[in-house]
N, C-alpha and C positions, 0 to 999 in steps of 0.2 A: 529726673531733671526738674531745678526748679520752674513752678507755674504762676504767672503774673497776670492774672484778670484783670481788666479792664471791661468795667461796666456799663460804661458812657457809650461801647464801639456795639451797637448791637446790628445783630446778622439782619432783622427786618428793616433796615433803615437803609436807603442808598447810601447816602453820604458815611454813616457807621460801617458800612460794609468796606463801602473804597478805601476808608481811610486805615482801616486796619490792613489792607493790602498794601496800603504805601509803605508803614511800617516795614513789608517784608518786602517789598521792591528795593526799598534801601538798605537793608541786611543782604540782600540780592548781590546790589552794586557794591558793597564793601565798605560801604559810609558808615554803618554802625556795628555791633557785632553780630554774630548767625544767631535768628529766630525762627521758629516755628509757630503756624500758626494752629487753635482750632477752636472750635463752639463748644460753648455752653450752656444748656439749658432749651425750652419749648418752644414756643411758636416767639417766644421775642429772647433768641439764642445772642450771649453778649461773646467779645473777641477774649481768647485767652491766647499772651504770647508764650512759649516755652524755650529759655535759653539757660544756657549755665555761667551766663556774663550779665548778667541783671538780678539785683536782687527784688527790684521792682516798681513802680511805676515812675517814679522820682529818678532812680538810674537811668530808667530808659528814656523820660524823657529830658533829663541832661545831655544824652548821647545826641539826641535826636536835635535837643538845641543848637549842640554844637555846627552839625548837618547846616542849621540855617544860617551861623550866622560866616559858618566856611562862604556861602553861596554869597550873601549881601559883602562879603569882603572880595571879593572876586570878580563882582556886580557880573554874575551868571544866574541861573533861574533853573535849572536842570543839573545836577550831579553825572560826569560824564561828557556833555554836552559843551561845544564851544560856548563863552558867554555872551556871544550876539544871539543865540539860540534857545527858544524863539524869538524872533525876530522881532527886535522894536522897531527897528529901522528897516527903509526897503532892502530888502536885497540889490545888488547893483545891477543884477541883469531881469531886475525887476519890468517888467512894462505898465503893467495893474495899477488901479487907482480906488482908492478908499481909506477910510479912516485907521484898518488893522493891517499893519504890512504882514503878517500869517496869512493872509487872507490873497496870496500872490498870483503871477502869472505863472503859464506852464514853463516856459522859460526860465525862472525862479526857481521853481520845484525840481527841475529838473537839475539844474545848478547846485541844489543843495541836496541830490541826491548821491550824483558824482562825487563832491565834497565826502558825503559820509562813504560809500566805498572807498576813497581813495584812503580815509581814516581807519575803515577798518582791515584794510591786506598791511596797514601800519600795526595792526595791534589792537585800535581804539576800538574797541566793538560797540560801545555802549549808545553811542553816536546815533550810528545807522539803525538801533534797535528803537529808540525814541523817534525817529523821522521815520520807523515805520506804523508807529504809531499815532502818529498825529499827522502825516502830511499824504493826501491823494494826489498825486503825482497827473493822473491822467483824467480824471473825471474833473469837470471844471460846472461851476455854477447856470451857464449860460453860453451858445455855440456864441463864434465869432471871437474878433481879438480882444476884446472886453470880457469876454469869459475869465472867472478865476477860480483856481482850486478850489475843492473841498476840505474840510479840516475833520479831524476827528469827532463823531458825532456828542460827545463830551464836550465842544466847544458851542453852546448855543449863545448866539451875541445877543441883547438887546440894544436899544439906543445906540450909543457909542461906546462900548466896551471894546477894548482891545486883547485879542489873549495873550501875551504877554504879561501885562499890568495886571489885568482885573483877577487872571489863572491865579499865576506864580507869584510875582512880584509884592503888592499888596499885603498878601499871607504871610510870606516869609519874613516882612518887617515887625508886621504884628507880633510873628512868633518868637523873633530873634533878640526880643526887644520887652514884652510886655509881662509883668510878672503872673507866674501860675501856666504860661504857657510853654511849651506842650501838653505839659502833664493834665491838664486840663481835657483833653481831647481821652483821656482814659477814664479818669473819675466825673465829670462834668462840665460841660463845656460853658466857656466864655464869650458871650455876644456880644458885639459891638454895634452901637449905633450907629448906621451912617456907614458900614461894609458890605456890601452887599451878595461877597463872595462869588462863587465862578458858578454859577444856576445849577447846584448840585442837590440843593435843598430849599423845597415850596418855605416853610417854616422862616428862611430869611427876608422873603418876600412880604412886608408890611406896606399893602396898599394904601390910598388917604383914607377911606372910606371906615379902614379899623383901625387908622391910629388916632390917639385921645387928642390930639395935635389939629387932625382932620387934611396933615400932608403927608404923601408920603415919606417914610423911616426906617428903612431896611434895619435891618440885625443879625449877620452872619455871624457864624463862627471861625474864626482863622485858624484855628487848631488843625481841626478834624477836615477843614477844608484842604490847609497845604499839605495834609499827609495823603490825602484823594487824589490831588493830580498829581503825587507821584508813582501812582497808580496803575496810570494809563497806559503804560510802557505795557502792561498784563492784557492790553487789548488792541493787539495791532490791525492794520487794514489789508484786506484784501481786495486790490483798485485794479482792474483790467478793463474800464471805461462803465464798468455796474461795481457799487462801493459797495462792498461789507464789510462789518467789523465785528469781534470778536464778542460776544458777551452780548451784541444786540440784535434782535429782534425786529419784524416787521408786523406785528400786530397792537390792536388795541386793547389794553386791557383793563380800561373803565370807560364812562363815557364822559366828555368834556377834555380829553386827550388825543395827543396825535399817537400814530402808529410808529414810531419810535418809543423801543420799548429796551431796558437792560433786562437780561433776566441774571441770577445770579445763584450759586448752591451754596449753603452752610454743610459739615463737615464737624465729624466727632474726632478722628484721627490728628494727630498732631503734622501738620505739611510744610515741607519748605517750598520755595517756589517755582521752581519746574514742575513739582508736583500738584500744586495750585493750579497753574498754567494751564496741565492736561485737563483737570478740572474745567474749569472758563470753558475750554472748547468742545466741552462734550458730547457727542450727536445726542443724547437723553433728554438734555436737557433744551428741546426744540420744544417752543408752547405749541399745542394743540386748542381751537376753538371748534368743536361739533355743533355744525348744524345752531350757527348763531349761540351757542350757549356758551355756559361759563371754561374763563381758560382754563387749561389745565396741561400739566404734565407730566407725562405718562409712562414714567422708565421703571417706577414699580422696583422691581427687585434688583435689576441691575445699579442703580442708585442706592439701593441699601447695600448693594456688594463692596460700590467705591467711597462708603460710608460716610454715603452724603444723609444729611439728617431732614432738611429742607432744601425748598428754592423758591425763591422769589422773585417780584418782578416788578419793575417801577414806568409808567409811561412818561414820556414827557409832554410838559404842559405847554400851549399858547400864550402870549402877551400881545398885548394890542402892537408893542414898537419891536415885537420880535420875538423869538423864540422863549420858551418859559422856565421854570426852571423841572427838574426830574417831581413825581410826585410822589404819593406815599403807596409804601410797597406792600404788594397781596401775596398772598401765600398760594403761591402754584400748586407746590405739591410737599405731603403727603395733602390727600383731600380733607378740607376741616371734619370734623366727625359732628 
């Protein structure tokens, strides 16, 4: 079957990592046609997709154009997904006050969880599989009726970002719109000045202090961003009033980060995404820190069996007005030599 590298999407990189998972999220959902995904190569393994409906990176991302500008003509943000969803607007049975209507009351979450059940004994399934990944229905930021949900730990706000906008919306203009993109996001990506993208990557983050300017000048990438958060769906939550999520972590794995941590495996076999999926939830792939030393993780042969090649792991950073963005990822395991 033919094989389509993509050298821009590598396995050591958060953001290269998710985004070549969006890729198959949306082969997943029907938006483009079946891919497989798998790695190639050492300690910096890139994304190779395998399908026999692309000849290659140009086809694939014409398909995936298309994807964007389905969504901007529909003015939706999620494939699947009602187009109020996420939410710009409050929800009506909203109570919550703040700048991000995501950012809702339990009343809300709960209203929109209803919603997606009653969507999917309809058929819709895709709904409910996105609201289970992005919305904690029961854990809320602060007791009292000012308390509001949590969001997926993928949504780290600073200043006034909305997730909505800053996620979804944003990206898919760039993409739907801007020449060389998608494709970009496989051979080498395209920064924009003045994007700041959804805090998936320290690298967009240009402080004053290092721009030649002496203000700050963000520079994302919209490619490899909008194909990341369609991603997320591959890491749902489990919220019974203590939130976990799938792929994350509670340890620190450098210092000058918080203990919000992704970890993630690269893979030599070629996967589709259920198979993926089992992957993300692996019990092997649990960081181990001994006795204050370095992390590591420790599944040894069992991860050479499910022919995982590495795994890595990215913490997330601080910002003085809020949360940081993911930072650059270390190689859990095999142990460097």
């Amino acid at each position: 079957m033919p094989e389509i590298p993509a050298p821009a999407l590598r396995g050591n990189d958060p953001l290269g990592f998710l985004a070549a998972l969006g890729v198959l999220a949306l082969a997943e959902q029907g938006e483009i046609q079946p891919v497989r995904l798998r790695w190639e190569g050492g300690t910096a393994p890139h994304a190779v997709f395998v399908s026999d409906a692309y000849t290659g990176t140009r086809d694939l991302a014409d398909a995936l154009r298309e994807v964007a500008r389905r969504l901007l003509n529909a003015d939706a943000a999620i494939p699947g997904c009602p187009p109020e969803f996420p939410y710009r607007n409050r929800h009506p049975a909203d109570t919550a006050k703040g700048a991000d209507p995501m950012r809702m009351s339990r009343e809300a979450a709960r209203a929109t969880c209803e919603d997606a059940a009653r969507r999917w004994e309809s058929g819709e399934r895709w709904f409910a599989r996105w609201v289970a990944a992005l919305v904690a229905p029961y854990t809320l930021d602060k007791d009292g009726p000012e308390g509001r949900i949590r969001l997926t730990p993928f949504n780290a706000p600073f200043g006034q970002m909305k997730f909505r906008d800053s996620y979804y919306d944003q990206a898919c203009r760039y993409v739907a719109a801007t020449p060389g993109m998608p494709e970009d996001a496989f051979v080498g990506w395209i920064r924009l000045e003045g994007y700041t993208g959804a805090n998936l990557d320290a690298r967009a983050i240009r402080e004053a202090q290092v721009s030649t300017a002496g203000v700050p000048s963000n520079a994302g990438a919209p490619s490899p961003t909008w194909l990341a958060v369609m991603a997320i769906r591959f890491f749902p939550l489990a919220d019974d009033g203590r939130l976990r999520t799938a792929g994350w972590q509670e340890v620190q794995l450098y210092s000058g980060a918080t203990r919000r941590s992704l970890v993630w495996p690269v893979w030599r076999p070629p996967l589709n995404a259920p198979s993926v999926r089992v992957l993300l939830n692996h019990p092997d792939l649990a960081v181990q820190v001994p006795n204050r030393g370095t992390p590591r993780v420790a599944g040894g042969a069992r991860l050479r069996a499910l022919g995982i090649t590495g795994v890595y792991g990215s913490s997330r950073r601080t910002r003085t007005q809020g949360d940081g963005p993911l930072g650059p990822a270390v190689l859990l395991w095999p142990a460097p030599r």
